[in-house]
Kinemage of the C-alpha trace (Angstrom):
@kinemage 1
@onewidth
@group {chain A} dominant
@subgroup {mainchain}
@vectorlist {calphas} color= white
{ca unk a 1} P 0.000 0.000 0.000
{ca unk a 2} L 1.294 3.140 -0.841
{ca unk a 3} L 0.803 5.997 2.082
{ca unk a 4} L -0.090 9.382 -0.234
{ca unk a 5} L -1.099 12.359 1.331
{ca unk a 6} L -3.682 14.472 0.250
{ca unk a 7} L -2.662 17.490 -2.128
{ca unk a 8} L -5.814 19.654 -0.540
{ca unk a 9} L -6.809 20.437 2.502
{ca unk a 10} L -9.714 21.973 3.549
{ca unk a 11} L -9.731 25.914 3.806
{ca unk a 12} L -12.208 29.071 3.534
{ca unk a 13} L -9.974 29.662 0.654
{ca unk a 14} L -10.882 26.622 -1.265
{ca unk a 15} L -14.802 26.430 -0.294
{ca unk a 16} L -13.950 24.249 2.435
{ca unk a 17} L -13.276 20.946 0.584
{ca unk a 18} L -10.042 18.972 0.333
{ca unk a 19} L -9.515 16.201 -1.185
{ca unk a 20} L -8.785 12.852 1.206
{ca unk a 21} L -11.821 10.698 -0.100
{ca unk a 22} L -9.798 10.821 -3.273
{ca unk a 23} L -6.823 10.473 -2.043
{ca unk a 24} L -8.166 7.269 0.242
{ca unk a 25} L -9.872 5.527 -2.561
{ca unk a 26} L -6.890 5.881 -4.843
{ca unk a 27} L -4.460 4.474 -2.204
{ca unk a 28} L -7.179 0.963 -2.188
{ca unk a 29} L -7.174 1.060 -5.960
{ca unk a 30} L -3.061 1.867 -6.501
{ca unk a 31} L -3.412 4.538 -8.917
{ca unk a 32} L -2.712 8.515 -9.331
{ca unk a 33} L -5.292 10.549 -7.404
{ca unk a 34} L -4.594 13.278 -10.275
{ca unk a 35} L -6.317 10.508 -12.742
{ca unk a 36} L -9.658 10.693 -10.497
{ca unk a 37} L -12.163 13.697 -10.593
{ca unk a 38} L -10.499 16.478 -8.114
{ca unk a 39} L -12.574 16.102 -5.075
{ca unk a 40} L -11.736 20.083 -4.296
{ca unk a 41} L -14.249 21.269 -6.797
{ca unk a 42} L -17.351 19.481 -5.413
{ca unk a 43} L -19.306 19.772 -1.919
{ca unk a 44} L -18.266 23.329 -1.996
{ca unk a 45} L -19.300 25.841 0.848
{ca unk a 46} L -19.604 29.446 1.895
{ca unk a 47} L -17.623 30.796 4.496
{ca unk a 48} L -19.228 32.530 7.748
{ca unk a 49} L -18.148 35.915 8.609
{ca unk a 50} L -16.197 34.565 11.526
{ca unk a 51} L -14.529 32.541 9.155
{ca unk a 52} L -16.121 28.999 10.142
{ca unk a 53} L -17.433 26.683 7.156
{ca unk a 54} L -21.371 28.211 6.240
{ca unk a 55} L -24.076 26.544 4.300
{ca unk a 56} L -23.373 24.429 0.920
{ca unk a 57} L -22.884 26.643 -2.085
{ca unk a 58} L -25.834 26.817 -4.710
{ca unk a 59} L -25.328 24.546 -7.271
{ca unk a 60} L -22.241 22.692 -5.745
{ca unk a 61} L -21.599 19.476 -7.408
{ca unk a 62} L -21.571 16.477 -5.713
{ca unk a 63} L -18.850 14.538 -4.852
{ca unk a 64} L -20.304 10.881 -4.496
{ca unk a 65} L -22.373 11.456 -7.770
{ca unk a 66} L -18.653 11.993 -9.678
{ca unk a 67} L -16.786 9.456 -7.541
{ca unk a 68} L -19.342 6.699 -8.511
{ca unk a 69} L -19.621 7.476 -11.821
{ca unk a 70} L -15.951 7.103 -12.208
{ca unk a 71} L -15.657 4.015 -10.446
{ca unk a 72} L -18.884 2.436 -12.733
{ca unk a 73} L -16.939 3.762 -15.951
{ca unk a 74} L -12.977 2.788 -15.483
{ca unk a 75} L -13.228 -0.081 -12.401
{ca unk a 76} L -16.583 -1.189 -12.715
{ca unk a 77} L -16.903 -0.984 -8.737
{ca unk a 78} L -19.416 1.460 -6.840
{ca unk a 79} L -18.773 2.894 -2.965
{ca unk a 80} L -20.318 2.191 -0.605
{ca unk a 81} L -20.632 3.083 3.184
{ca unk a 82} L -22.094 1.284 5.921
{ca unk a 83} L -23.467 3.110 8.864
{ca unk a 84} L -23.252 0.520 11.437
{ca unk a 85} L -20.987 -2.491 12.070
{ca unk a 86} L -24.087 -4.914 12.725
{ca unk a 87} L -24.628 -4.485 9.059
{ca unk a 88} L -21.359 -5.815 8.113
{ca unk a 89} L -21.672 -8.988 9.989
{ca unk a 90} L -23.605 -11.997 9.278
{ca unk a 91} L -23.011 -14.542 11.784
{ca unk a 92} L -19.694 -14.140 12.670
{ca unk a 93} L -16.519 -13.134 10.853
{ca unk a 94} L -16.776 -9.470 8.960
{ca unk a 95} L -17.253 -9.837 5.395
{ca unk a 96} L -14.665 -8.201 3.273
{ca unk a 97} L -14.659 -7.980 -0.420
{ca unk a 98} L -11.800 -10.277 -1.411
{ca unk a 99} L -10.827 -7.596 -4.290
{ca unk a 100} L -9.192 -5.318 -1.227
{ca unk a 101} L -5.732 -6.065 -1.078
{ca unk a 102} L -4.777 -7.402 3.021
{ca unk a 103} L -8.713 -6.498 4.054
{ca unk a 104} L -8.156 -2.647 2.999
{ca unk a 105} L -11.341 -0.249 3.363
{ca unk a 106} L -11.816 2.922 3.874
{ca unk a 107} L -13.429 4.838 7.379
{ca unk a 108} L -14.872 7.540 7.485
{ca unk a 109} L -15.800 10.420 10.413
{ca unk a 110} L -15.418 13.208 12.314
{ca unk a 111} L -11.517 14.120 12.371
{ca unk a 112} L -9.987 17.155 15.588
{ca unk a 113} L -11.204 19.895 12.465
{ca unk a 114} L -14.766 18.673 12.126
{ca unk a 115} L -16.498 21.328 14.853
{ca unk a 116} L -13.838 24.079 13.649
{ca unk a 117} L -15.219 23.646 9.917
{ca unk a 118} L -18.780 22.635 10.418
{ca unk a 119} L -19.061 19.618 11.086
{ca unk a 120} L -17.342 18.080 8.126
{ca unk a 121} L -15.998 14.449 7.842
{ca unk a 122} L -12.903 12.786 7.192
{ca unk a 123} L -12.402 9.912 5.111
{ca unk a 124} L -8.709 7.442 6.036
{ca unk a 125} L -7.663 4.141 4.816
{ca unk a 126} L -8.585 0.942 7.312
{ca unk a 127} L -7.929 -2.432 8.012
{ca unk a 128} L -10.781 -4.700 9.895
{ca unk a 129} L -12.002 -1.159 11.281
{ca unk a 130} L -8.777 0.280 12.124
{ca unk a 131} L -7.464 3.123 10.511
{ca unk a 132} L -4.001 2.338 8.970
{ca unk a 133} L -3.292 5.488 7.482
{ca unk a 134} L -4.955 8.857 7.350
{ca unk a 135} L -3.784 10.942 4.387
{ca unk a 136} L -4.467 14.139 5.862
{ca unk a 137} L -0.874 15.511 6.298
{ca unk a 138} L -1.581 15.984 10.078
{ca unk a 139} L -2.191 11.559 10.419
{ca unk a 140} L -4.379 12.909 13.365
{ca unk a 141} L -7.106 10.214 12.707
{ca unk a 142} L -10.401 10.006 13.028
{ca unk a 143} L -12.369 10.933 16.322
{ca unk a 144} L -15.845 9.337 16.368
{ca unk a 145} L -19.290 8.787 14.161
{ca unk a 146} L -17.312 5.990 12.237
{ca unk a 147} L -18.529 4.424 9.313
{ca unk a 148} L -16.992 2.003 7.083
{ca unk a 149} L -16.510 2.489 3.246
{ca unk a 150} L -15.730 -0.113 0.736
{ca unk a 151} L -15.183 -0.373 -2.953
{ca unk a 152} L -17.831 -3.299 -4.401
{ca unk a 153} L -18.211 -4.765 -7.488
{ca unk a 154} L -20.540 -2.747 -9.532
{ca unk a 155} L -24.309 -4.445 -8.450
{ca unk a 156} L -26.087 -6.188 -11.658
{ca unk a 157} L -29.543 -4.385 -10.564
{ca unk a 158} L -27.774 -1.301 -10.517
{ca unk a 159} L -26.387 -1.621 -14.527
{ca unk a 160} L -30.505 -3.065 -15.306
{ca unk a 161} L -31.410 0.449 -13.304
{ca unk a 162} L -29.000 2.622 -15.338
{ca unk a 163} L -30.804 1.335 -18.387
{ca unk a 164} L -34.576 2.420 -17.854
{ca unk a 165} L -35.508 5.252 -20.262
{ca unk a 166} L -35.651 8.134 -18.242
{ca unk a 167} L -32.995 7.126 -15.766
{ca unk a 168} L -30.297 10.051 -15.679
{ca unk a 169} L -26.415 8.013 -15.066
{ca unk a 170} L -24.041 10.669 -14.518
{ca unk a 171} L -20.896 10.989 -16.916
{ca unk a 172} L -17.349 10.305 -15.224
{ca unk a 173} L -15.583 13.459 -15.259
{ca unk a 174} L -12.322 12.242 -14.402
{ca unk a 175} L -9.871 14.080 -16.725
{ca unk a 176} L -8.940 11.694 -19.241
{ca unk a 177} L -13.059 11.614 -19.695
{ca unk a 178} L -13.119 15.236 -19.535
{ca unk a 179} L -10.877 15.550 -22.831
């Protein structure tokens, strides 16, 4: 696994978004973040006039539309995060997708910045729940409100859904797709 760091970190001067959910999932998959859409120009916010994070931007993109459309289009995988741990187990052992390499995943929660910007959550690399390496370039970790995150195999019932007429599937906008 390689450790990156993430390139952006979350500011008034950048609308309050960084970029470690891109930085996270490219560690599990091995590649470039760079070759992912940049996480900094989605989930964008206003800043308060104390200087705390304020209320999402009008017309803000969203992050987890353009993160699973990417993932459908060039790994044929989908995210997906799981609120509680009793969902993950089923009498007994957790279930892991065998695609993760050593039982990687991906937690996500609230990190020492969430109250000073609003409340907003962190996303680090984990192994059977524990977090193994937190790209922010502070490693401070996560805090509490944990969920898990994993990278699944595209569902069938999803591709039948994406097929309905009518049924708007959002274009990757990575930036080799972007060209």
């Amino acid at each position: 696994m390689r450790e990156l760091t993430q390139t952006v970190t979350a500011s008034a001067a950048n609308g309050w978004a960084g970029n470690c959910w891109q930085t996270s999932i490219a560690i599990l998959l091995d590649i470039d973040p760079e070759s992912m859409p940049p996480q900094e120009k989605y989930d964008l916010y206003s800043t308060n006039e104390d200087g705390s994070r304020g209320s999402p931007v009008d017309g803000s993109k969203s992050y987890y539309n353009a993160i699973q459309a990417y993932l459908r289009t060039h790994h044929d995988l989908a995210y997906c995060e799981l609120h509680t741990v009793d969902e993950m187990i089923i009498d007994g052992p957790l279930l892991i997708n065998p695609a993760f390499r050593d039982g990687l995943h991906m937690l996500t929660g609230r990190t020492v910045r969430s109250d000073t910007f609003g409340g907003l959550r962190h996303v680090v690399v984990g192994r059977n729940g524990k977090t193994i390496w937190d790209p922010h370039p502070s490693h401070a970790g996560l805090l509490d409100e944990i969920r898990w995150a994993f990278l699944v195999p595209y569902p069938k019932v999803w591709r039948e859904s994406d097929k309905r007429p009518g049924n708007i599937v959002s274009p990757c906008a990575c930036p080799e797709c972007a060209k």
